[in-house]
C-alpha positions as CSV (number, residue, x, y, z in Angstrom):
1,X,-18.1,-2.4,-4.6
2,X,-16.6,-6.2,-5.7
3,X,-13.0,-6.4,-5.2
4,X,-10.9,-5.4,-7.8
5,X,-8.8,-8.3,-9.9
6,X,-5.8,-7.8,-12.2
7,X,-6.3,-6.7,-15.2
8,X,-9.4,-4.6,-14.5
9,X,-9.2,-0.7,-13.8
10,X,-9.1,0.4,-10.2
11,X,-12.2,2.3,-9.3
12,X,-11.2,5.5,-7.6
13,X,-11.4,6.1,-3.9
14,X,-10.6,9.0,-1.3
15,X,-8.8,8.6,1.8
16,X,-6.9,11.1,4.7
17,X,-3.2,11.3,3.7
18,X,-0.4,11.9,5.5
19,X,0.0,15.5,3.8
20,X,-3.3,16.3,6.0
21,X,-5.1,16.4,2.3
22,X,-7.8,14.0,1.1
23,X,-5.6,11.7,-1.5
24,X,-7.9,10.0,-4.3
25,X,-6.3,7.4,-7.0
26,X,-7.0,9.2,-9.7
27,X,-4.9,11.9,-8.4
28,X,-2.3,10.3,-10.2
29,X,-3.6,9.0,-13.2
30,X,-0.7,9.0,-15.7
31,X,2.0,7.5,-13.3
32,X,2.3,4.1,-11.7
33,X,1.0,3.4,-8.7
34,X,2.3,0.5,-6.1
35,X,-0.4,0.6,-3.4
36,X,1.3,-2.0,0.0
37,X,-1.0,-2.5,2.4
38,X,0.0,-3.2,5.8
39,X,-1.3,-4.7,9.1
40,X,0.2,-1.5,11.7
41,X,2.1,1.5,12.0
42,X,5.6,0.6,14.0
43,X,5.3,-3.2,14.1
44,X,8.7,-4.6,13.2
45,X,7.8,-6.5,9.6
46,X,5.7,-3.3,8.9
47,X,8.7,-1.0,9.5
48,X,11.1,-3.4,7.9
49,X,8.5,-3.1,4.8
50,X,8.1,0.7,4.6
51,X,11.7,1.4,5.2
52,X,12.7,-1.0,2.8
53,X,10.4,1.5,0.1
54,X,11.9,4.4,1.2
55,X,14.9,2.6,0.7
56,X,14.3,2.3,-3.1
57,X,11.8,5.3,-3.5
58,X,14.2,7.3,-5.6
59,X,14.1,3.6,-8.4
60,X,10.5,4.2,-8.1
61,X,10.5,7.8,-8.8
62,X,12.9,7.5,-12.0
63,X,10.2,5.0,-13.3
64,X,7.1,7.3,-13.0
65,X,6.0,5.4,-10.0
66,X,4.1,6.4,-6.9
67,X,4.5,4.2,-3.9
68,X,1.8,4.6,-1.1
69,X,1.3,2.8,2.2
70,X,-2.5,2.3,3.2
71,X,-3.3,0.9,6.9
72,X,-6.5,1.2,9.4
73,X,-3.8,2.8,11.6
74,X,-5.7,6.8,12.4
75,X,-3.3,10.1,10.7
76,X,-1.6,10.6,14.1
77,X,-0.2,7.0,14.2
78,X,1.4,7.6,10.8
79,X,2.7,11.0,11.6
80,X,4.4,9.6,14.0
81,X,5.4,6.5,11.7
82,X,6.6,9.3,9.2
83,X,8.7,11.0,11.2
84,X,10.3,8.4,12.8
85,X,11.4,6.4,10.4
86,X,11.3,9.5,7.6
87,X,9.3,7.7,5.1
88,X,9.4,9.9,1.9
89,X,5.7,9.1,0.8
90,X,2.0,9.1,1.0
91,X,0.3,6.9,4.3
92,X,-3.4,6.8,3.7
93,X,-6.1,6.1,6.8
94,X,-8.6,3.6,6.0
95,X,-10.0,3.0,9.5
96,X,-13.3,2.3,7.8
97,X,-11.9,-1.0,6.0
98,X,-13.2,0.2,2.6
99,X,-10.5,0.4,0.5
100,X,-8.8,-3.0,2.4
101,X,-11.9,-4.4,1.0
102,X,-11.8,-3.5,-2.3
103,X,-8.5,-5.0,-2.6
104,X,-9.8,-8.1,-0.1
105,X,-7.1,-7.4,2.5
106,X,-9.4,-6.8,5.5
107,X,-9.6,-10.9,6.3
108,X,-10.1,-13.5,8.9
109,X,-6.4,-13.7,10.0
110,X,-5.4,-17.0,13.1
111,X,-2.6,-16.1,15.3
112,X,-2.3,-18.7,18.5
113,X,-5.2,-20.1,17.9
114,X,-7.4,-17.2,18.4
115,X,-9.2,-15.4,15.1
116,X,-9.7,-12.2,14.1
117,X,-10.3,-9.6,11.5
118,X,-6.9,-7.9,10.1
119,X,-4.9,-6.8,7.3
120,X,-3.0,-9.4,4.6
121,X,-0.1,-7.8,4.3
122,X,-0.4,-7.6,0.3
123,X,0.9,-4.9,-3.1
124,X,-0.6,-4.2,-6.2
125,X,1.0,-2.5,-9.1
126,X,-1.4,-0.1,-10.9
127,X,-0.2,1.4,-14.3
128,X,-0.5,4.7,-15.7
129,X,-4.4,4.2,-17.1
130,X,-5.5,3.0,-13.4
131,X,-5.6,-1.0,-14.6
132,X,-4.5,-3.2,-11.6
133,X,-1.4,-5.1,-13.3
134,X,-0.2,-7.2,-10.4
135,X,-0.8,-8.2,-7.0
136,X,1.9,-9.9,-4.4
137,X,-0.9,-11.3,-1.7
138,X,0.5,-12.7,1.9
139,X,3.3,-11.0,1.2
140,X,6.9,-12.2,3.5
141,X,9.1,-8.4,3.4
142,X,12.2,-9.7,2.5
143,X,13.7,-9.1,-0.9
144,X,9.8,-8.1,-1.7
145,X,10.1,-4.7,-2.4
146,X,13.0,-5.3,-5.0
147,X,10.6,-7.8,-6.4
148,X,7.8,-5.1,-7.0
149,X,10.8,-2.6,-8.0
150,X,11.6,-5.5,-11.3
151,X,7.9,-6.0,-11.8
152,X,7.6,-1.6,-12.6
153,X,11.1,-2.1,-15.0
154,X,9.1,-4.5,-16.8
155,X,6.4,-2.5,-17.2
């Protein structure tokens, strides 16, 4: 699969949720999506991020918009992610990279001068017909979540 680019539809894919369910995209065909990816379950920026959606999850649910977290983390990590920090919504387990690939997350990341292969903490906003709308790439978490919040009102 080539990555996906704004403005072309999202193909479908699968992954393990949170609800202990396989969770596809097109399970929610007819509402917005706004997919954040994220580098690891209980990190500080990705728990600043996550909480700052719940935060705002009841905005996104008055616009007909889903917000779901996708990581490499494994189901048990974001249980306990979940329940800690009583996230209201979806975590998906890509520990295969596939779907972090299709959005071209999964990259060569530097960090003390030593490389490896991570997530780019990165959003896309997906509208009700599956097209890919917008994407925030190398994203900093502050103020970023009202910024994706605007970019659904706009929509």
């Amino acid at each position: 699969m080539s990555q996906v680019k704004v403005g072309q539809e999202v193909p479908n894919f699968t992954l393990p949720a949170s609800n202990g369910k396989e969770v596809s995209l097109s399970d929610f065909r007819g509402k917005n999506v706004v997919i954040y990816f994220y580098p690891k379950d209980m990190t500080p920026g990705c728990t600043t991020e996550s909480c700052d959606f719940r935060d705002y999850h009841g905005d996104y649910e008055k616009l007909n918009t889903e917000v779901i977290g996708i990581s490499p983390d494994d189901l048990k990590s974001h249980d306990k992610f979940i329940a800690k920090h009583d996230l209201p919504f979806l975590l998906l387990s890509d520990v295969d990279k596939k779907v972090c690939e299709l959005f071209g997350v999964w990259v060569l990341k530097k960090m003390y001068g030593r490389e490896y292969m991570g997530v780019e903490r990165s959003t896309f906003l997906i509208n009700a017909d599956g097209i890919l709308i917008k994407e925030w790439r190398k994203v900093k978490v502050k103020e970023h979540v009202q910024k994706v919040l605007e970019a659904v009102r706009e929509l």
